[in-house]
C-alpha positions in Angstrom: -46.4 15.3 -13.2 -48.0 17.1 -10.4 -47.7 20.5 -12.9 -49.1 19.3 -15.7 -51.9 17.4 -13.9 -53.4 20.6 -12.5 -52.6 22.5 -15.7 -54.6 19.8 -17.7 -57.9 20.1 -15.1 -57.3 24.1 -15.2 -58.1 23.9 -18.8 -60.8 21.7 -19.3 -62.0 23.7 -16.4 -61.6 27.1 -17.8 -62.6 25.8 -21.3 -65.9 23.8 -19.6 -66.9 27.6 -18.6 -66.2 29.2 -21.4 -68.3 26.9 -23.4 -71.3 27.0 -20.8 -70.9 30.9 -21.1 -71.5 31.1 -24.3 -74.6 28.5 -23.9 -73.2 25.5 -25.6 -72.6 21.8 -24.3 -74.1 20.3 -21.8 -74.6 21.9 -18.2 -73.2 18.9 -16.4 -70.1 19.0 -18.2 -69.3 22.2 -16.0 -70.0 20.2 -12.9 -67.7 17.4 -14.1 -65.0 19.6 -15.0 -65.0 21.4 -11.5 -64.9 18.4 -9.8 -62.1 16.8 -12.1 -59.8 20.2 -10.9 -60.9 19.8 -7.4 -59.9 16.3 -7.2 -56.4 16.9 -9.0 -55.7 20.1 -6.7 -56.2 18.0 -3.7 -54.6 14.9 -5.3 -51.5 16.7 -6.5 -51.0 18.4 -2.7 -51.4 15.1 -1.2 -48.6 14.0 -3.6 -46.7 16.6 -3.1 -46.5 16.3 0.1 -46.1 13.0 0.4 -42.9 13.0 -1.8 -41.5 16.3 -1.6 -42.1 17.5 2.2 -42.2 14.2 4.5 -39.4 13.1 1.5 -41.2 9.6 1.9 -40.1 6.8 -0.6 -42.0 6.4 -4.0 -43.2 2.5 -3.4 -44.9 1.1 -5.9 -48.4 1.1 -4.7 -48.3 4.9 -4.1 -46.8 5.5 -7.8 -49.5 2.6 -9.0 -52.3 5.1 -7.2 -50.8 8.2 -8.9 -50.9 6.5 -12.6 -54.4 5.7 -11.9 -55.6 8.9 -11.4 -54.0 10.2 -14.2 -55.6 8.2 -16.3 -59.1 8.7 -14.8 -58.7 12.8 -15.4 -57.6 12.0 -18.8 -60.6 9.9 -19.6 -62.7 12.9 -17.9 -60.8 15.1 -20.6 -61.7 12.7 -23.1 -65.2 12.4 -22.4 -65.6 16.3 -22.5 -64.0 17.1 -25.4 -65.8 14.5 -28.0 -65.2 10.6 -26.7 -64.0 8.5 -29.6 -63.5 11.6 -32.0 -61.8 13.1 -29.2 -58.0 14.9 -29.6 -56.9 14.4 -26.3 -56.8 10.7 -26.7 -53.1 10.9 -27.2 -53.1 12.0 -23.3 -53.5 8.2 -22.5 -50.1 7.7 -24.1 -48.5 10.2 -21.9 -49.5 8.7 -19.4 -48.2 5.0 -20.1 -45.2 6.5 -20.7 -44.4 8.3 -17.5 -45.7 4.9 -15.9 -43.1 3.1 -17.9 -40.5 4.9 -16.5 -41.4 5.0 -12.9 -43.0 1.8 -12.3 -41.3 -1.5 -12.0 -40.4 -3.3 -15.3 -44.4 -4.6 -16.3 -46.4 -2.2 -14.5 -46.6 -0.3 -17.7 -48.8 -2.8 -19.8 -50.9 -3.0 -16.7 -51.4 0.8 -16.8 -51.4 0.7 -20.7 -54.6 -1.8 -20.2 -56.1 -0.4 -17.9 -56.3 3.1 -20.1 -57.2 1.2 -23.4 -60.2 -0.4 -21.1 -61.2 3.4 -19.7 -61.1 4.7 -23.3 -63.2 1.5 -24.9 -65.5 2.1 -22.0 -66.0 5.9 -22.5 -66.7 5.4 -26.0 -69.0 2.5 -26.5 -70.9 3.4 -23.4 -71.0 6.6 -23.2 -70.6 7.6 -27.0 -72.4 4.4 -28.5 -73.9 6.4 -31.8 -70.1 7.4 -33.1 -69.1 4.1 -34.1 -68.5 4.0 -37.0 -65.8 2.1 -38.7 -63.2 4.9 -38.4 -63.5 5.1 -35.1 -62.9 1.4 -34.5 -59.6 2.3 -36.7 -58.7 4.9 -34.6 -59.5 2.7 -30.9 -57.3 0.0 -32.8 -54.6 2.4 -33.4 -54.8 3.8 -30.3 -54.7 0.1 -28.5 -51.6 -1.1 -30.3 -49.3 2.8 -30.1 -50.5 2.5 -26.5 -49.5 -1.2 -25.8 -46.3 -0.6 -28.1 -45.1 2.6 -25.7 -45.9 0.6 -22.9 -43.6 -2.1 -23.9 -41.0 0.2 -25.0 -41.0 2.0 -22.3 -40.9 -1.3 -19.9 -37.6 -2.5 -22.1 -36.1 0.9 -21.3 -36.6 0.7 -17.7 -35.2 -2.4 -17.8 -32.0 -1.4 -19.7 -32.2 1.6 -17.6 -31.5 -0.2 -14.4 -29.4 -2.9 -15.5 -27.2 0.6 -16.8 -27.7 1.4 -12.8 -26.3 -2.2 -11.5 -23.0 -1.3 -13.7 -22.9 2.5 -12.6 -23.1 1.0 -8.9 -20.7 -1.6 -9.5 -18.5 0.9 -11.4 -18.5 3.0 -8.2 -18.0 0.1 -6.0 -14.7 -0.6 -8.1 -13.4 3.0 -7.8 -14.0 2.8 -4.2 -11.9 -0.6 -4.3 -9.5 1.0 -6.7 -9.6 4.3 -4.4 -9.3 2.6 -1.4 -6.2 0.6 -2.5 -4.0 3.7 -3.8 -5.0 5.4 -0.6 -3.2 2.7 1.8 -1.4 0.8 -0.5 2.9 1.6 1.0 4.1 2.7 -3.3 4.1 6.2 -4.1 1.6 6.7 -7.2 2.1 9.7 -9.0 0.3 11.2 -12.5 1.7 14.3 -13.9 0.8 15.9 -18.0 3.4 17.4 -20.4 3.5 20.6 -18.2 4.7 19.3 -15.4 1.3 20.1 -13.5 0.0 17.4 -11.0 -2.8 15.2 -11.7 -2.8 12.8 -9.0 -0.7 11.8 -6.2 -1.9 9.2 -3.4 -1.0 9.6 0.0 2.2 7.6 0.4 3.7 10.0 -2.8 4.0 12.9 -0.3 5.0 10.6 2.5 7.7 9.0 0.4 9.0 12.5 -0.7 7.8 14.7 2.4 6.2 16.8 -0.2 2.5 18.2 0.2 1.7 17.6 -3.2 -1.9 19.2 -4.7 -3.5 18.5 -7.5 -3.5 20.9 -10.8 0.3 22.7 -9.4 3.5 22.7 -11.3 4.7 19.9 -9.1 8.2 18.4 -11.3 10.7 21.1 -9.9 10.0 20.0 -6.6 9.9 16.1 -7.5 13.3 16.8 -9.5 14.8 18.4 -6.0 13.9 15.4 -3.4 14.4 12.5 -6.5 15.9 14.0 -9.7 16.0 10.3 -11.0 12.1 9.9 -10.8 11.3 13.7 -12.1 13.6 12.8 -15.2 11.7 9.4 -15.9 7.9 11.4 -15.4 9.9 14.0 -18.1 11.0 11.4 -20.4 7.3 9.4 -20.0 5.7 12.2 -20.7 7.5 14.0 -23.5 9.4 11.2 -25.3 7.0 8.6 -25.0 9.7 6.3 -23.2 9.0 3.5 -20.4 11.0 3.8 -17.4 10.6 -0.7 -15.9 12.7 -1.1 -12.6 14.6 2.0 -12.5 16.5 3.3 -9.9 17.3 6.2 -7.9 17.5 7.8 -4.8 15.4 10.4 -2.3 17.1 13.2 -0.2 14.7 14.4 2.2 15.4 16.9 5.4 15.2 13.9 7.6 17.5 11.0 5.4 18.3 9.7 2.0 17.6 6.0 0.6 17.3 4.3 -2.7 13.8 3.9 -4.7 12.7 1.7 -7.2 11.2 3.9 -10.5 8.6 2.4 -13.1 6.2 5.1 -15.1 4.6 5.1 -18.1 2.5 7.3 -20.5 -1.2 7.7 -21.8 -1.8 8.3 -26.1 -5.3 10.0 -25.1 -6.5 12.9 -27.4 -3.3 12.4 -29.6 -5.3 11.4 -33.0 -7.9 14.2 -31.5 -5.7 17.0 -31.4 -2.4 16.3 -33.6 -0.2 16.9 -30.5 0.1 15.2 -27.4 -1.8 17.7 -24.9 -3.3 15.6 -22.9 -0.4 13.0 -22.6 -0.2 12.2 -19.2 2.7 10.1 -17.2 2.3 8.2 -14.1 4.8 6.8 -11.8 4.9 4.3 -9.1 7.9 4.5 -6.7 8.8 2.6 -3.7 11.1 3.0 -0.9 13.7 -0.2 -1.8 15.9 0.2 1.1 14.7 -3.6 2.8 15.2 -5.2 -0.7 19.5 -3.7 -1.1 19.9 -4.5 2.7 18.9 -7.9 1.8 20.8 -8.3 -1.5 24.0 -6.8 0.6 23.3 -9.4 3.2 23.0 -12.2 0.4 26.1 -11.2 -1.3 28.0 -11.0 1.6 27.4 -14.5 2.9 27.8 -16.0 -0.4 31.7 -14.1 -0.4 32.2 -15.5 3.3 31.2 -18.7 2.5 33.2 -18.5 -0.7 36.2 -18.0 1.1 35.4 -19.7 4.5 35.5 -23.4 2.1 39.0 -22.4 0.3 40.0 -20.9 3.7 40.0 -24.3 5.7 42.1 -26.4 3.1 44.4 -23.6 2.9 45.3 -23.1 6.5 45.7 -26.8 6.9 48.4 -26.7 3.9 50.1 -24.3 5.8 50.1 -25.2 9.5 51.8 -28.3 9.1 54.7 -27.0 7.4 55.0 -24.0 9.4 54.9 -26.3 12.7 58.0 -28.3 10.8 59.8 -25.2 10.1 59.8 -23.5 13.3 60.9 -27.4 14.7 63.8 -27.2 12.5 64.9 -23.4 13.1 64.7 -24.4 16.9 67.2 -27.1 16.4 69.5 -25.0 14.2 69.2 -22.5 17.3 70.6 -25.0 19.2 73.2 -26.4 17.7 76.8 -25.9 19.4 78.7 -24.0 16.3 75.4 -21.7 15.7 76.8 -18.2 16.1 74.8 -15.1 17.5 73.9 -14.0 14.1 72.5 -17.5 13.7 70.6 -17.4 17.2 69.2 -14.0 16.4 67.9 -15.0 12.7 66.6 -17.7 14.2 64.6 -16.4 17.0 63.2 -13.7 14.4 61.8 -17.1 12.7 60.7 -18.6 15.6 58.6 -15.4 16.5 57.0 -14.9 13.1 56.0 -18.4 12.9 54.1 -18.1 16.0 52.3 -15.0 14.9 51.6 -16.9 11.6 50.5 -19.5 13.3 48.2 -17.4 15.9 46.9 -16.1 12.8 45.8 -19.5 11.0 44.3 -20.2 14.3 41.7 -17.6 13.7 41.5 -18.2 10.3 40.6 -21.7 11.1 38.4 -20.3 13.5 36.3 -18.3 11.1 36.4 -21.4 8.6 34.4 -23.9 11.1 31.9 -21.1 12.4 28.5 -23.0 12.7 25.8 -24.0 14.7 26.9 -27.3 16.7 23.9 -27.3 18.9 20.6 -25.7 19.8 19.1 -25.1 22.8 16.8 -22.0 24.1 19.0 -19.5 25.1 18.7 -16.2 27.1 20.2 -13.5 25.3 20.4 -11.4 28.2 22.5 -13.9 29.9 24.9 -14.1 26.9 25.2 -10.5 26.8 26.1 -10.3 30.9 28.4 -12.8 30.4 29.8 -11.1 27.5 30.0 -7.8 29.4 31.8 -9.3 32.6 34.1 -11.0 30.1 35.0 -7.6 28.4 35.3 -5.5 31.4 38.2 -7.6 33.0 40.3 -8.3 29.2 43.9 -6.4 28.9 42.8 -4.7 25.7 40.0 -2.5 27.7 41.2 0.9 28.4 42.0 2.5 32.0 38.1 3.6 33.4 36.4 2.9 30.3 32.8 1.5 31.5 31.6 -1.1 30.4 27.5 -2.0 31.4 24.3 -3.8 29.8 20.9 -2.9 30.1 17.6 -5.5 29.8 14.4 -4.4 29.3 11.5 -5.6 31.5 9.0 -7.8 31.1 9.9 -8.8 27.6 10.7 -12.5 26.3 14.4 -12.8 25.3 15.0 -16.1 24.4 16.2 -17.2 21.1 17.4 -20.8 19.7 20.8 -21.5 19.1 24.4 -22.6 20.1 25.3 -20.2 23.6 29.1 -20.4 22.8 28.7 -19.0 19.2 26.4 -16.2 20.5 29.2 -15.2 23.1 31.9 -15.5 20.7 29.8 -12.8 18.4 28.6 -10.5 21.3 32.3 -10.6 23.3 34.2 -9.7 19.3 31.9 -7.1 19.0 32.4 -5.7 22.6 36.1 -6.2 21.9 35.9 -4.0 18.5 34.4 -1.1 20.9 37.2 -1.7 23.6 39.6 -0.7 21.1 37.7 1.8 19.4 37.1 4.2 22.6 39.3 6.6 24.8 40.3 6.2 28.1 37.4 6.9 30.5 34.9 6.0 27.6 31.9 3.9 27.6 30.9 0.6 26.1 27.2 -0.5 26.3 25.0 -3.5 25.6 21.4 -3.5 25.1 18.8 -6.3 24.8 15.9 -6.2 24.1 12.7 -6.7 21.7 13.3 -5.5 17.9 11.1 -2.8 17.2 8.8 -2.9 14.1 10.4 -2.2 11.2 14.2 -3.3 12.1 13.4 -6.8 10.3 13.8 -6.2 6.3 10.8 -7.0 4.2 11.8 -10.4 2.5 12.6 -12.3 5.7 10.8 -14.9 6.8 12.7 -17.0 9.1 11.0 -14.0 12.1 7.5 -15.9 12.4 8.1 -15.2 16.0 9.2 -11.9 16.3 12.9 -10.9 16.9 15.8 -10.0 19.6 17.7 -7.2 18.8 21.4 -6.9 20.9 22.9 -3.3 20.7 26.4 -2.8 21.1 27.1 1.0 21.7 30.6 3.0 22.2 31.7 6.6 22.3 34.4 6.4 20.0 35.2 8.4 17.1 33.2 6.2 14.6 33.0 4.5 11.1 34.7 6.2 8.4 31.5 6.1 5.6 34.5 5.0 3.3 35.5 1.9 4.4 31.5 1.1 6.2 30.7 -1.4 3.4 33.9 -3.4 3.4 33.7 -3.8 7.6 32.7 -7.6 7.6 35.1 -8.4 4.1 37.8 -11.2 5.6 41.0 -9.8 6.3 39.9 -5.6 5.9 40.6 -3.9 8.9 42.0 -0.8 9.8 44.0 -2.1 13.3 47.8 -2.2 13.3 48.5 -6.0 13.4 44.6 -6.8 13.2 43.7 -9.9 11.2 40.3 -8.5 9.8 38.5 -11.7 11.2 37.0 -10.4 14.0 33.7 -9.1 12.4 33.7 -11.6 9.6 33.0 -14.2 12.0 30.5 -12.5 14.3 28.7 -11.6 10.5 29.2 -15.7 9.9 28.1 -16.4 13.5 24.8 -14.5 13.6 23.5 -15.5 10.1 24.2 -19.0 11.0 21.3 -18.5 13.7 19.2 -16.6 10.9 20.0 -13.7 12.2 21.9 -10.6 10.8 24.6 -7.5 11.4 23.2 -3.7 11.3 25.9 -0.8 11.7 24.6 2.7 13.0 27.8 5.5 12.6 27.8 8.2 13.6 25.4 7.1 16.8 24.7 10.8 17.6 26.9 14.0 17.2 29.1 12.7 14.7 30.8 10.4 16.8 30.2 6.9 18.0 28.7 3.4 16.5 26.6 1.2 17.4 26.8 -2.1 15.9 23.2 -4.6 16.2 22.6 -8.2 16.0 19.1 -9.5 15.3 18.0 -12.7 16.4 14.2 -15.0 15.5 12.9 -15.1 18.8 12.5 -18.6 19.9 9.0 -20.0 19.2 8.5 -21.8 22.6 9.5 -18.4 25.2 8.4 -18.2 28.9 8.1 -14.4 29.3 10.8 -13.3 31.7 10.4 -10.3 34.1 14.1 -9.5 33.9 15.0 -6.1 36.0 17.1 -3.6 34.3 20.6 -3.7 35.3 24.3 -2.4 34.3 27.5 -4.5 35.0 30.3 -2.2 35.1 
């Protein structure tokens, strides 16, 4: 605008002179010409100024100002070369349309009016002898193209900024959209036919411990950490086939755990280009490790409770029998012609019906695990008590230490039944007794669950939680028989009954709780075996020194 205003008043200028040089027109139209390109010099450096070097906003009144001028140096144009038979009339149109599109929606039939009132003026006042009735055709013409751009030009503004308020809003939703695959925990990843990268959010690379960058053959290196979710991007992406709640598994330097796979494809540019070059697959993975922790916790307690209910009718079948038959084998024992075979046979009897018996004591044992009462309990009283219990039984080894440890400061007090919880902490101390060397250690630790221990899912931790570590040195878990250590009846013991952990695992999940087993603890040997508890929801914080009982 600024260019082509001093362009316009350097012509009328230059042609003002050349018409006075050659001794035509009017003097004064000389003088009215230099003082049109005066004006617009200084107007178009005030401008320019004004917008381009102080970079102050375009309001409306300084845009209004601008449009004004304009159109007084296009009716000085207009005046000069002829009035109403002028050719620069059309100049009036240029300008309404530059006002349509940068004033608001409306100003535009305002300047449009105010340059059909400047040019009417001009040329009845000025040019009253021209009138004839083509003229008034051509002022008529000239009103209605003008008023007509004008209110074109005010509908496009008008479409132009509502096409603004969706480009905004469009942007506000990628942010949104951005925002969410930047922190949302899924892996999110978009790959084309050639295995190159297109996008990957942040928790992709975190999931796979992968820098992943966009535009890079990238499926090699996916197919070496998770071959399961390179194969299902492949298959997406080549065969056109939907991969809905796969599975498969991530080995990283630093551990290995299940994910859950979904992916699928994009048709764009197929009809375009006959082929599928710009197919593109995307796949969102997760780290599902909460979600089969819980499902193995689910399926576990449904198989003890399973066989706790036909385990309780069962052992009452068989006690009372038993207790007959060992009566009546005593009595045979006793009898005066019973021989020393017969005493013998009879005290082999006698002593596997008490082991039998011992054993249907535990079994009943597991069978009536449950919550009789509940009270606020200290947890790092049960585990002392647990500890002092341990370290005097016959089954701990000569100089094995046994100790618990209590961190400060923290709230440890959880709701439920105090003998249950010392039943499950003393088995599990016992388990370790057995499992170390002479001269090996045995330690319990209480205190606060760190974030993350409690499984997504669970919602009986409004609280918080209490996490109780029991520790040994021993040789460890075998990872063969880990996932059948709380089955009834497994164990790997000479004359164990394989009810020691099943009731600690019945125990803590009857106080909401559950079981964690860490083998190897640290140099291939060890395990540490962890219950964890809902924090109570009344708790007096307790500034409990740390302390070992050996």
């Amino acid at each position: 605008m600024y260019t082509g205003r001093l362009s316009l008043a350097l012509a009328i200028f230059v042609a003002a002179v050349f018409v006075a040089g050659r001794g035509e027109g009017d003097p004064r139209d000389l003088l009215v010409a230099g003082l049109a390109l005066v004006s617009a010099t200084v107007m178009a450096g005030l401008a320019f100024a004004y917008s381009e070097i102080y970079r102050r906003p375009l309001r409306p009144a300084f845009l209004y100002s601008q449009a004004i001028f304009d159109l007084l140096l296009v009716t000085v144009i207009v005046h000069l070369t002829g009035g109403g038979t002028s050719q620069f009339a059309a100049l009036y149109i240029l300008v309404i349309v530059a006002g349509s599109l940068l004033l608001p929606p409306g100003g535009s039939l305002l300047v449009a009016a105010f340059g059909n009132l400047l040019y009417f003026t001009d040329v009845v006042v000025f040019s009253p002898a021209s009138l004839t009735l083509g003229v008034w055709l051509q002022l008529g013409v000239f009103a209605v193209v003008a008023l007509g751009s004008a209110w074109v030009g005010a509908r496009l503004q008008e479409a132009g900024q509502g096409r603004e308020e969706v480009e905004a809003e469009l942007v506000q939703v990628r942010r949104h959209a951005d925002d969410i695959l930047e922190n949302i925990r899924s892996g999110i990843l978009t790959v084309d036919e050639g295995g190159c990268l297109r996008f990957a959010n942040p928790a992709a690379g975190a999931l796979l411990e992968l820098e992943l960058v966009p535009g890079r053959p990238v499926l090699a290196r996916i197919a070496a950490r998770a071959p399961e979710l390179a194969d299902a991007l492949v298959r997406a992406a080549r065969d056109r086939e939907r991969t809905t709640r796969g599975e498969g598994t991530v080995t990283t330097e630093s551990r290995r755990y299940p994910i859950g796979v979904t992916t699928t494809f994009s048709r764009q540019h197929e009809e375009e280009h006959g082929l599928a070059a710009g197919r593109t697959a995307t796949a969102i993975f997760s780290d599902i490790s909460d979600q089969k922790r819980l499902e193995s916790m689910r399926l576990r307690a449904e198989r003890l409770e399973g066989i706790a209910s036909l385990s309780a009718s069962l052992a009452h079948e068989i006690k009372n029998p038993l207790a007959a038959v060992r009566s009546a084998v005593e009595q045979l024992a006793r009898m005066p012609q019973a021989t020393d075979d017969t005493r013998t046979l009879t005290g082999l009897v006698v002593r596997e019906s008490d082991r039998l018996s011992r054993f249907l004591s535990e079994f009943l044992d597991f069978t009536r695990v449950r919550v009789t009462s509940t009270s606020p309990v200290d947890a790092a009283a049960v585990a002392r008590g647990a500890v002092s219990l341990a370290g005097a039984h016959p089954d701990c080894p000569e100089g094995v230490v046994v100790e618990s440890a209590v961190a400060e400061g923290a709230p440890l007090t959880v709701q439920g039944d105090e003998d249950l919880l010392h039943r499950a902490v003393f088995n599990l101390l016992l388990n370790a007794l057995q499992a170390v060397s002479p001269g090996g250690r045995v330690r319990v630790e209480v205190g606060p669950a760190p974030r993350g221990t409690v499984p997504q899912g669970l919602s009986s931790f409004p609280e918080g939680a209490v996490i109780m570590r029991v520790t040994d040195d021993g040789p460890g878990i075998p990872t063969e028989v880990r996932d059948r250590l709380f089955d009834p009846f497994f164990t790997t013991k000479p004359g164990g009954s394989g009810l020691g952990l099943a009731v600690v695992q019945r125990a803590v999940e009857a106080h909401r709780g559950f079981v964690q087993i860490d083998s190897p603890v640290t140099d291939g040997r060890g395990t540490r075996v962890a219950i964890v508890l809902p924090r109570a929801r009344a708790t007096t914080p307790a500034n409990v020194p740390a302390q070992a009982n050996t």
